[in-house]
Structures are given as C-alpha cells and as structure tokens.
N, C-alpha and C positions, 0 to 999 in steps of 0.2 A: 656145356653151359650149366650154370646152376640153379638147384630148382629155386623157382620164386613163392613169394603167398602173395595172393589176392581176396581184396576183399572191396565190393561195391559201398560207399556210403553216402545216402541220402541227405544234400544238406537243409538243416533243418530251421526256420523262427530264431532256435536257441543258439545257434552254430554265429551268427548274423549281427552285426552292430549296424544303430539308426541309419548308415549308407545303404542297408540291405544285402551288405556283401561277408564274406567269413572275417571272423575278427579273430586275427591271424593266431593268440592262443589256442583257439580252440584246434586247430590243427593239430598241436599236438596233444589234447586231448584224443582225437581221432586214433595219432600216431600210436598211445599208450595202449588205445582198445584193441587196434592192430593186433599191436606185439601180445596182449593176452587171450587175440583170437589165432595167433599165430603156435604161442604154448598150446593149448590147450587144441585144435585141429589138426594145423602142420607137427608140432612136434610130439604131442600124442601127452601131453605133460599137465596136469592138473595145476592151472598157476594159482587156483586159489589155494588149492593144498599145497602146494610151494610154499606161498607167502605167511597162510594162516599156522599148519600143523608143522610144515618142514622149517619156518623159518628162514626162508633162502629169500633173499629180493633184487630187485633186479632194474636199479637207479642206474640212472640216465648221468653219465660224468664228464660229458664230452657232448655239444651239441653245435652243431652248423646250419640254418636252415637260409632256404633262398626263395622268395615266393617271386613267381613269373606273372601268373595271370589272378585277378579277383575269380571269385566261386561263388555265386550267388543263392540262394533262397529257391528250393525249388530243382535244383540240377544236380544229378548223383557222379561223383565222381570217382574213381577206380582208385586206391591205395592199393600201390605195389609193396612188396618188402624184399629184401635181396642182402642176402652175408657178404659182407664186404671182406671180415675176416673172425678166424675164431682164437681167442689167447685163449693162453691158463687160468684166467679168470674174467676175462674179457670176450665181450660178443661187441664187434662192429657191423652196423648193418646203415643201409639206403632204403630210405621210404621215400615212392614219388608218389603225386596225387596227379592223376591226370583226367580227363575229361575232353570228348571230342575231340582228341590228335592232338590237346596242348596239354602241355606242361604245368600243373597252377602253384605245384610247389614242391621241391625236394629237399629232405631231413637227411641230415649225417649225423647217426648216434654212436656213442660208444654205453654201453651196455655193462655195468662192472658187476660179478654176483656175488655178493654180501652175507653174513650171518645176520640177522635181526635181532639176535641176541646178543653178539657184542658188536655192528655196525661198524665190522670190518671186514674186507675183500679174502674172499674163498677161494680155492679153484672149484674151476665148473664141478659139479657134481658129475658121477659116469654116466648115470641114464640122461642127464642132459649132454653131456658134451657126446653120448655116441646117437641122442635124437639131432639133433646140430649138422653130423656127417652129411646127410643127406643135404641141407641145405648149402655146407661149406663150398667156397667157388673154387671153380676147377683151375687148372695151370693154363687153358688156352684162352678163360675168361680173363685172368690179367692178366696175360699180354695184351689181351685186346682193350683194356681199360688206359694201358703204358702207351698205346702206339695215338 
C-alpha cells in the first residue's frame, strides 16, 4: 500500500456560505494548503523555497472533484492525500475529505511542475521526484483500484 498524508482541518465562519455549509471553492483552497503541508512535512521539500527562490511551481492542470455530503461550520474533517501516479513532469494525486465514516468530497488532480520563469512544464526536479518514491503507489495498489 502506499503511504498517505493526513491532515485534520477545522472548518471554519470563513470556509461557509449564508447556508452555513463549505462553499465548495474553498475546498480546494484546503486541497492547495494540503499539497503544501504535504511538500514541506511528507516530502521534506521547502515549497515556499520551491516557488519563491527555486522557481519551480506546481499548478493544478487537470481537476475532477465530486462533493458527497455538505461540511458544516464547527466539524473538522480529515484530508487524505494519496499518489495516484508520478510522470516526468507530472504528479497525479487523490484528496478525500471525510468526516465521521462519510465521504464529503473527493479531488482528482493533476499536478504539472513548471519553471516560473518561463511558465513552462519541467521535469520533476531529483530531490522531488526521489522525495515522491516513498509516496508513489505500489503494483498491488492498482490492481486493486482495476478490479
């Protein structure tokens, strides 16, 4: 199996439109802060010195999301992250947001990594694509995503 990141997020007043429930952008607001608590813990990778001093960035080019249950004002709910797969310049990954056994919403990203100085697709840098190894899913993982 392959490792995951986890991260708890409280939702918050700001998270919430007048229904009192997530106003479904901010999701991926959440999703973004993820992925750069994911650099910078899981992969050991300084994303602000990524983006600020390396120049490397790391837009979203491909998005899927599917919201199951509302998330209200008050209820913290668990963001999973999981490599779906890793290119040459490409990171695909799955965020679910869950809470109490359900599901409230899952992100299918694709992940392209860019120069910021001419905003165009790189390959992965080494020390990211061999922090990444550890995440990447295993052969018995998809089969079990196929079947």
């Amino acid at each position: 199996m392959n490792l995951s990141f986890e991260r708890p997020v409280r939702i918050r007043f700001s998270h919430c439109d007048p229904a009192g429930i997530v106003f479904f952008p901010q999701y991926l607001v959440m999703t973004n802060a993820l992925v750069e608590d994911w650099f910078n813990e899981g992969l050991q990778i300084d994303y602000a010195h990524m983006i600020a001093q390396r120049r490397v960035g790391l837009p979203i080019v491909k998005l899927d999301c599917e919201f199951s249950r509302p998330s209200q004002m008050g209820e913290t709910i668990t963001l999973t992250l999981d490599v779906s797969a890793i290119g040459r310049r490409s990171i695909s990954i799955e965020i679910v947001g869950h809470c109490n056994g359900e599901t409230r919403f899952r992100a299918k990203q694709v992940l392209v990594t860019t120069s910021l100085e001419s905003n165009t697709s790189i390959e992965l840098p080494t020390d990211i694509a061999s922090a990444l190894a550890r995440f990447a899913p295993q052969p018995d993982s998809i089969e079990a995503h196929r079947s």
